[in-house]
C-alpha positions in Angstrom: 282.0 -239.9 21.3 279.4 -237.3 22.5 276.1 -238.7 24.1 272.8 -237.6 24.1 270.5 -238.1 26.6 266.6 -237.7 27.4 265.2 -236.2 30.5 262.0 -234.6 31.7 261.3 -231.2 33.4 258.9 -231.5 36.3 255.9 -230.6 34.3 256.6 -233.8 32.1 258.4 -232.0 28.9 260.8 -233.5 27.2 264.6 -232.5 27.1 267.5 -233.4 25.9 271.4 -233.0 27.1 274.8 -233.5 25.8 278.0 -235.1 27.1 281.0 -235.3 25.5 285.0 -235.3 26.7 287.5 -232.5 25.7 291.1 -232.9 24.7 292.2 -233.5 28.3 289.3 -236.4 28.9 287.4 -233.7 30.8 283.4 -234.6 31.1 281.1 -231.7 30.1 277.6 -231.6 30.0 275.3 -229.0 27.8 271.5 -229.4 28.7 268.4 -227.5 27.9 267.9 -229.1 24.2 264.6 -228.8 23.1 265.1 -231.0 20.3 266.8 -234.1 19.9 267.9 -232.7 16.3 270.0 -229.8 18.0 271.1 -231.9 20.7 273.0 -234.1 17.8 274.2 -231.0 15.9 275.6 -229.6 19.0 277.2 -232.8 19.6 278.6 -233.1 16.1 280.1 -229.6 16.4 282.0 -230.7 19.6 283.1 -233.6 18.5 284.9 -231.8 15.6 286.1 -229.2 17.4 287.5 -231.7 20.3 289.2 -233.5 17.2 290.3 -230.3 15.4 292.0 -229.5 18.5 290.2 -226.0 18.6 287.8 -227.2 21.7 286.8 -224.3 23.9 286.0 -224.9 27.4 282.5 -222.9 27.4 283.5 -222.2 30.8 286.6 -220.5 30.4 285.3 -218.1 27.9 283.4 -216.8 31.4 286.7 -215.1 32.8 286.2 -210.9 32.7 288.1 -208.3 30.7 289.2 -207.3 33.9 290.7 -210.4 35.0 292.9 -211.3 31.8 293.4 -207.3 31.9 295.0 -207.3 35.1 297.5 -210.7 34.1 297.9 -208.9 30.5 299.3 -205.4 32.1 301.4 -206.9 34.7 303.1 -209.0 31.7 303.7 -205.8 29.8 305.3 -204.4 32.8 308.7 -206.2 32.2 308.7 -206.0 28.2 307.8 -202.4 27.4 309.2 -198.6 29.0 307.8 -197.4 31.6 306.4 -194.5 30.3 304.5 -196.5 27.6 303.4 -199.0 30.2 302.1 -196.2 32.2 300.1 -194.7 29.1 298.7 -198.7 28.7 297.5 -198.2 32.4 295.8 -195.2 31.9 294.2 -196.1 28.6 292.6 -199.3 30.4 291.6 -197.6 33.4 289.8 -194.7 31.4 288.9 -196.0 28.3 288.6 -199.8 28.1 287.8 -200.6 32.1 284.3 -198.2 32.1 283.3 -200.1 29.0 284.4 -203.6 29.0 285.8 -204.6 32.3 282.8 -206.7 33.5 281.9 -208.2 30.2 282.8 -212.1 29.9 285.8 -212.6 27.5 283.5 -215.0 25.4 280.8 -212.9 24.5 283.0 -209.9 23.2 282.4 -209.5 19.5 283.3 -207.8 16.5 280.4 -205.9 15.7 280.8 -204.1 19.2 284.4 -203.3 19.3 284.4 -201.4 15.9 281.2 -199.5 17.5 283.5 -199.2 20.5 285.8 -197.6 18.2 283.9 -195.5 15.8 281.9 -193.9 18.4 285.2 -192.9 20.5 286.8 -191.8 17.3 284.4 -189.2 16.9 285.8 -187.4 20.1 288.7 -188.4 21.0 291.7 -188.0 19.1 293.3 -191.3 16.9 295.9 -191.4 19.5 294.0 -192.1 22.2 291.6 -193.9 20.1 294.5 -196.6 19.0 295.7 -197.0 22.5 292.4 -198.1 24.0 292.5 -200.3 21.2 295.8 -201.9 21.7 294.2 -202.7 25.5 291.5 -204.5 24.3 293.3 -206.6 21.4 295.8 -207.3 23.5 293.5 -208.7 26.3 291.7 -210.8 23.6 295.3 -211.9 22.1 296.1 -213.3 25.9 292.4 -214.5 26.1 293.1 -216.7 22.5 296.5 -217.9 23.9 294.8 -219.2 26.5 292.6 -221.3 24.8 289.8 -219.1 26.7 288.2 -217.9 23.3 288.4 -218.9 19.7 288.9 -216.0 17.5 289.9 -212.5 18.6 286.9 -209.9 18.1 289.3 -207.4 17.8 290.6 -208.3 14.3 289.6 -206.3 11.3 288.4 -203.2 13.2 288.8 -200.3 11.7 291.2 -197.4 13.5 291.3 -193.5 12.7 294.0 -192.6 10.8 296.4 -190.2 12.5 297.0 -186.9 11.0 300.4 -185.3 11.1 300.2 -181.8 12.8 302.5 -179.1 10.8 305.9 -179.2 12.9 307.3 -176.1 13.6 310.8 -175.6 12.6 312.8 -172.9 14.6 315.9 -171.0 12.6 319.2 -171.5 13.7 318.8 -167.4 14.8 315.4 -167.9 16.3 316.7 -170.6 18.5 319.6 -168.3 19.6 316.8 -165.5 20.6 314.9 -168.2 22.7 317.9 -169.6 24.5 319.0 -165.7 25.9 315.2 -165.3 26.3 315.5 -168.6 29.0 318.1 -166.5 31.0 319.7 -169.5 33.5 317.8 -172.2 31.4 320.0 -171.1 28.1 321.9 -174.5 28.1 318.7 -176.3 28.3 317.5 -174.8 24.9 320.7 -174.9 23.3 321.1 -178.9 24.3 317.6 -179.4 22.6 318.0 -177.3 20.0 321.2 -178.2 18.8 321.7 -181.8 19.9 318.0 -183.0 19.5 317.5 -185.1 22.5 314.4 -186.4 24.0 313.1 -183.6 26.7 313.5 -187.5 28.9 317.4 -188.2 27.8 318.4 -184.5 28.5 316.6 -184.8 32.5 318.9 -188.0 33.0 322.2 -186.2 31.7 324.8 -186.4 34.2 328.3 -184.4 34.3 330.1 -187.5 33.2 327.8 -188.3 30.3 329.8 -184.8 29.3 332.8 -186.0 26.5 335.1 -183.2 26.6 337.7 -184.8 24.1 335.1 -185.8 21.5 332.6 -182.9 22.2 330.2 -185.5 22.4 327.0 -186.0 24.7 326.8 -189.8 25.7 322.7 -190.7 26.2 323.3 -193.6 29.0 319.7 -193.3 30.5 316.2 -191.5 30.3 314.2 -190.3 33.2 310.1 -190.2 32.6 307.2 -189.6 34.5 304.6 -192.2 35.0 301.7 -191.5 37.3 303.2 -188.3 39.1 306.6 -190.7 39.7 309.8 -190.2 38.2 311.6 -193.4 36.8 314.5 -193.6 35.5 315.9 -196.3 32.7 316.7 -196.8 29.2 316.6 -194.5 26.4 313.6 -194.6 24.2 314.7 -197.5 21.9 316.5 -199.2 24.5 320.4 -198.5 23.2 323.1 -195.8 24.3 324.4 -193.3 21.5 326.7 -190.4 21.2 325.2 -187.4 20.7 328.0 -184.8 18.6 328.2 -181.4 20.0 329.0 -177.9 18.4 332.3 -176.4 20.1 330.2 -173.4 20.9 327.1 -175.1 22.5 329.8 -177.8 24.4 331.4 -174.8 26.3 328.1 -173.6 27.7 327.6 -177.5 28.5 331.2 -177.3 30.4 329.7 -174.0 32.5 326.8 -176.5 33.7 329.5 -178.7 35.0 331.4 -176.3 37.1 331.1 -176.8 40.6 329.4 -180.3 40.4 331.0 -184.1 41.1 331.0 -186.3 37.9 327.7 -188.4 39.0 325.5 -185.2 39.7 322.8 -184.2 37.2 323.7 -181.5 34.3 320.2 -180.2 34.5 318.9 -180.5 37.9 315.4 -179.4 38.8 316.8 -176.9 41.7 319.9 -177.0 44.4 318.7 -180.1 45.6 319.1 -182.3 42.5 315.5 -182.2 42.0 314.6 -183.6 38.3 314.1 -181.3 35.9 310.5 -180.7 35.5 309.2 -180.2 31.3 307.6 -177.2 30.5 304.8 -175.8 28.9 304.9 -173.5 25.9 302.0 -171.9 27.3 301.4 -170.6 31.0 303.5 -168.7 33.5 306.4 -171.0 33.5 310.2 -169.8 32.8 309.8 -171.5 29.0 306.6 -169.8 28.3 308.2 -166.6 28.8 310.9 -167.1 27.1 308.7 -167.6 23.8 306.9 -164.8 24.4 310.5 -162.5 25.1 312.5 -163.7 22.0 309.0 -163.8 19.5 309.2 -166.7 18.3 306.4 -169.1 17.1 305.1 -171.4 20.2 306.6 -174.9 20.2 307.0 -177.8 23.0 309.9 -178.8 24.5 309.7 -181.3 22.3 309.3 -179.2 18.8 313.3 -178.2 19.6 314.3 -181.9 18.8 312.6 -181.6 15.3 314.5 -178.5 15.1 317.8 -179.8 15.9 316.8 -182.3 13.0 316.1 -179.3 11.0 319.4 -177.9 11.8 321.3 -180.7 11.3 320.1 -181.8 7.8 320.3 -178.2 6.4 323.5 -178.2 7.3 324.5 -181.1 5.0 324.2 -184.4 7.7 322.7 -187.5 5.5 319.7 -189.4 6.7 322.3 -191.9 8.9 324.1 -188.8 10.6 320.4 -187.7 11.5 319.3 -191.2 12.3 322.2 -191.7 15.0 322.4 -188.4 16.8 318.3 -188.7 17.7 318.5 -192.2 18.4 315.8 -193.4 15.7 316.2 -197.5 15.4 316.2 -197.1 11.6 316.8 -194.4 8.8 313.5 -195.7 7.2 312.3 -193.7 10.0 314.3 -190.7 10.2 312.9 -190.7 6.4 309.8 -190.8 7.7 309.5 -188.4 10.5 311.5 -185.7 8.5 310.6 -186.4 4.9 309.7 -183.0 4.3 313.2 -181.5 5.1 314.9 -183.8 2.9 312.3 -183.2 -0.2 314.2 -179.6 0.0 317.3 -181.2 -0.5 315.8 -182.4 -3.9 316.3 -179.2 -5.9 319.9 -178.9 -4.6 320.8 -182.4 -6.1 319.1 -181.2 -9.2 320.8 -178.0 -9.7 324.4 -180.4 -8.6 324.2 -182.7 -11.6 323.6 -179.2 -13.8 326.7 -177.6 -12.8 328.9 -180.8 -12.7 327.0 -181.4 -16.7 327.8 -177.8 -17.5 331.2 -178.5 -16.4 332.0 -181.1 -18.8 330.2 -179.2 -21.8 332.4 -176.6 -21.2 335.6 -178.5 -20.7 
């Protein structure tokens, strides 16, 4: 039961305090009641909570953003790929730190966060904008674990909604042009290209990922950059796949091996067995000129994987063929990413069951 006690201030008024035991038989005190009728409602709603088993130590909900930040990140570090750990990092230390970091957990609310959000909406990017976002919910997520807060404020904001840039898709003779445009890097652009992998998977390549007998490419590892440092692991969704290989594009694979031991890289960065560093599609760099040699429209690095899925499903593969040779966890997302190549497919399917019905009518 919660007691309520009288006291006097040195100039004679009248207060009144408040002390009641948690969950754990923990005394706390609340004082500064000015009347005896909030005293007892505060007391009421303790007792309640205390029974509910939804007490709050008023206390606890004084820890900073920063503190639970720092225990939150460190968790991550173990559970997520380092490149997406180090995108976290950044996100806290440039977006969420500035605005948040000295703030008591406790007194975070709802109200705030969504202006938090609308207001960086308006100039940064929904990418970004989600991110920063993910920091702070998760911080509050820990903070409710905890016990150190009751609700999290970051519930029912709103987020921007991210809009899907046109991809570019290169032709089968465009990406031709582009690889004899990259002179001594014409493997590199063929491996995208034609096999789709990440610009990450490609860097960690090594000769004996190279599967002469099956013409296959076996993606073992990744190799990304986070903060300025290279660090290598697993692939994107955390599992191995073979990658098939056109005969043609596999013996310019097999002239990258000559000359190397089996555990060397296929794509080092120079002599040395630097990494491979990614390029920009705009600047002075050896891919930028390449672009601008063959005429092509400017895409990333990245781009050639979409048009390796471009390739691959105008040439007949099904949404599981496409689905295992990028390395997508489901089909639903293959469907997804690349719903707009297979919507072409639509009218060929169409103009199928008319011939086969034409077939029959005429039979």
């Amino acid at each position: 039961m919660a007691a309520i006690v009288e006291y006097r201030l040195s100039g004679g008024e009248r207060r009144w305090y408040v002390k009641y035991r948690d969950a754990g038989g923990v005394q706390h005190k609340k004082k500064g009641f000015t009347r005896k009728c909030d005293a007892k409602a505060y007391a009421a709603r303790m007792e309640v909570s205390v029974n509910d088993g939804d007490y709050i130590d008023p206390q606890l909900g004084k820890v900073s953003v920063n503190g639970l930040a720092i225990t939150w990140l460190e968790g991550k570090k173990g559970t997520v790929k380092p490149k997406y750990w180090g995108d976290l990092e950044t996100s806290w230390r440039v977006h969420v730190q500035p605005k948040w970091g000295r703030r008591q957990v406790g007194k975070l609310r709802y109200s705030e966060v969504q202006a938090w959000v609308s207001a960086m909406g308006a100039e940064r990017s929904a990418t970004i904008v989600r991110r920063a976002y993910d920091v702070l919910n998760g911080v509050c997520k820990l903070a409710v674990k905890d016990g150190v807060m009751r609700r999290n404020p970051c519930e029912g904001v709103q987020l921007p909604r991210k809009t899907h840039k046109a991809r570019t898709y290169l032709t089968v003779e465009q990406l031709l042009a582009l690889a004899d445009a990259a002179g001594e890097h014409r493997a590199v652009i063929l491996t995208l290209g034609f096999c789709g992998l990440r610009f990450g998977e490609l860097r960690a390549l090594r000769v004996e990922d190279v599967d002469i007998e099956r013409s296959r490419l076996l993606v073992r590892h990744s190799v990304v950059r986070v903060n300025g440092v290279y660090v290598e692991g697993l692939p994107k969704t955390h599992e191995r796949r073979e990658v098939p290989v056109a005969p043609s594009v596999m013996n310019v694979i097999l002239g990258e091996c000559v000359g190397k031991q089996h555990d060397d890289l296929l794509f080092p960065g120079n002599a040395h067995g630097k990494w491979l560093g990614e390029q920009s599609a705009r600047g002075k760099g050896w891919y930028a000129r390449a672009i601008a040699v063959a005429g092509v429209p400017t895409l990333t690095m990245h781009d050639l994987r979409h048009t390796a899925a471009s390739i691959a499903i105008s040439s007949g593969a099904n949404v599981k063929a496409v689905q295992r040779m990028l390395g997508h966890k489901t089909a639903a997302m293959t469907l997804d990413t690349y719903a707009d190549l297979f919507d072409t497919d639509l009218d060929a399917v169409a103009m199928d069951i008319e011939r086969r019905l034409n077939e029959i009518a005429e039979a």
